[in-house]
C-alpha positions as CSV (number, residue, x, y, z in Angstrom):
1,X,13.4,1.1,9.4
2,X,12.7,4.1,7.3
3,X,13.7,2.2,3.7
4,X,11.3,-0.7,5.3
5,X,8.6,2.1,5.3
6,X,9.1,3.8,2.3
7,X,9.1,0.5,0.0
8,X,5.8,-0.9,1.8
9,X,3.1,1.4,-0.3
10,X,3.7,-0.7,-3.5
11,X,3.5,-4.1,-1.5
12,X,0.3,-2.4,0.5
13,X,-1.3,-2.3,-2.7
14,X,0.0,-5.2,-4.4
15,X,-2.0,-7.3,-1.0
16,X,-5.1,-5.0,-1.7
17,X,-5.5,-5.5,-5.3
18,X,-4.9,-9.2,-4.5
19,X,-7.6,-9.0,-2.0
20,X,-10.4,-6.9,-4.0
21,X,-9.8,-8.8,-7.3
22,X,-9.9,-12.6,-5.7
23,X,-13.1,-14.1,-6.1
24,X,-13.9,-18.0,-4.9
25,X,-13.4,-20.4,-5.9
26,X,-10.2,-19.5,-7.8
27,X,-11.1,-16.6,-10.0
28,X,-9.1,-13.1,-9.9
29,X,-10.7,-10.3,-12.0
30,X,-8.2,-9.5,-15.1
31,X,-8.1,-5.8,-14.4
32,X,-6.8,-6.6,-11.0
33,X,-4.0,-8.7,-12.7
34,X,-3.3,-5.9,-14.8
35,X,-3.0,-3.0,-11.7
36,X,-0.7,-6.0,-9.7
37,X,1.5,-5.8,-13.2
38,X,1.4,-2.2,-13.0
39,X,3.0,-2.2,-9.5
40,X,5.5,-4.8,-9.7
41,X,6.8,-3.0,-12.6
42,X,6.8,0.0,-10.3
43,X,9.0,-1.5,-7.7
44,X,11.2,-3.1,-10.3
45,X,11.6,-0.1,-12.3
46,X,10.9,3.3,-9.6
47,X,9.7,5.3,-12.0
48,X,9.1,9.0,-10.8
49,X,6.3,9.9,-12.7
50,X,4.5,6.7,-12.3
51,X,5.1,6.6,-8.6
52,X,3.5,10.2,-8.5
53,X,0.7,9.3,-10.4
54,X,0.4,6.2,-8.7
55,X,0.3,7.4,-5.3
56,X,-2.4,10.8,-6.1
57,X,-4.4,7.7,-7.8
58,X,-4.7,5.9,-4.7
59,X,-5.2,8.6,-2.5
60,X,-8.0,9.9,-4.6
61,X,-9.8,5.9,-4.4
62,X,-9.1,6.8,-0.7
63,X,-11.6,9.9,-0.4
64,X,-13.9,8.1,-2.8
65,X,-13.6,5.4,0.2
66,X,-14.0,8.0,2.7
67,X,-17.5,9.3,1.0
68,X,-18.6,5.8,0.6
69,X,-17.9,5.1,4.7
70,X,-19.4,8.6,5.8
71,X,-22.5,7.5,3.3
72,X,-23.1,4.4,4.9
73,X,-22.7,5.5,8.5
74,X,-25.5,8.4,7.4
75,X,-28.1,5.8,6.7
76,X,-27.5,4.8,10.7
77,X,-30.8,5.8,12.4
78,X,-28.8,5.7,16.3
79,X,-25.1,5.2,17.2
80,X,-25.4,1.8,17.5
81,X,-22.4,-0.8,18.0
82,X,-23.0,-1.3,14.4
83,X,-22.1,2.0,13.5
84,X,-19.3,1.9,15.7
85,X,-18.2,-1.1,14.1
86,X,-18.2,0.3,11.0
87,X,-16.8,3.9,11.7
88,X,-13.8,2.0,13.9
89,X,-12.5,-0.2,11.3
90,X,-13.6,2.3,8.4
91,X,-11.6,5.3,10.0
92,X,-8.7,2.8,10.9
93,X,-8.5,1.4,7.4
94,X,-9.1,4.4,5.7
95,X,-5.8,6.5,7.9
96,X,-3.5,3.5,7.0
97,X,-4.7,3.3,3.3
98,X,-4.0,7.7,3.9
99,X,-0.6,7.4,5.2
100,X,0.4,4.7,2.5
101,X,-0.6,7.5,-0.1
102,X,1.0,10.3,1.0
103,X,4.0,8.2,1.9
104,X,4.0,7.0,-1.8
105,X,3.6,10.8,-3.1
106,X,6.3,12.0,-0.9
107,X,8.7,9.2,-1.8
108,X,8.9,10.2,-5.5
109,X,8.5,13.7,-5.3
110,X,10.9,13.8,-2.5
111,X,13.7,11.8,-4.6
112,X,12.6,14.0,-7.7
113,X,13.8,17.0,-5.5
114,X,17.1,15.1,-4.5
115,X,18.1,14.3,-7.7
116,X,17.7,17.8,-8.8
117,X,19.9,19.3,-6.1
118,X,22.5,16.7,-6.9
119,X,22.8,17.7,-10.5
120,X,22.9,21.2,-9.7
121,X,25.5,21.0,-7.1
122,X,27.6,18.8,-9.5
123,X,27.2,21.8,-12.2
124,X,28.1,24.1,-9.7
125,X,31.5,21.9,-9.0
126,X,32.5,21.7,-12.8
């Protein structure tokens, strides 16, 4: 269960760049096609750095989301179902699009720190 969660980020973001950069009838915008490359290589290759930068990228599109949502729900006039609407599947998307970020971050920097233990306890040993 836990390797299931910790290898879903990149395929998270693979579906949303699939989703944002899709445009009827058959079109997909080339830079999407390029961030898709970007994270197949990722899961192909594991980078560290990459998945570091990767994953403070995306959280950082995430609080540019979160602005965007708390913008929109400002120009509300009463706390109408609308604006529930749009807080309720705002705030839902925007803690699952959170947790895939950190998850991400703390993935590579939390292998980055097990590597380095290893090598030091195998220097320790020789």
């Amino acid at each position: 269960m836990k390797k299931i969660f910790f290898k879903s980020p990149e395929y998270y973001l693979i579906i949303l760049a699939i989703l944002a950069g899709y445009s009827p009838p058959y079109y997909v915008n080339p830079i999407f096609i390029g961030i898709i490359v970007i994270l197949i290589l990722q899961i192909i290759f594991k980078n560290r750095i990459a998945g570091i930068i990767l994953g403070v990228l995306f959280f950082l599109v995430n609080l540019y989301f979160l602005g965007a949502l708390l913008s929109e729900f400002s120009e509300f006039t009463e706390f109408n179902n609308s604006a529930k609407q749009l807080l309720f599947v705002g705030l839902s998307i925007w803690i699952v699009n959170l947790v895939f970020s950190l998850t991400m971050v703390y993935k590579y920097v939390a292998n980055n720190f097990e590597r380095n233990s290893q090598i030091k306890l195998e220097k320790q040993s020789i």
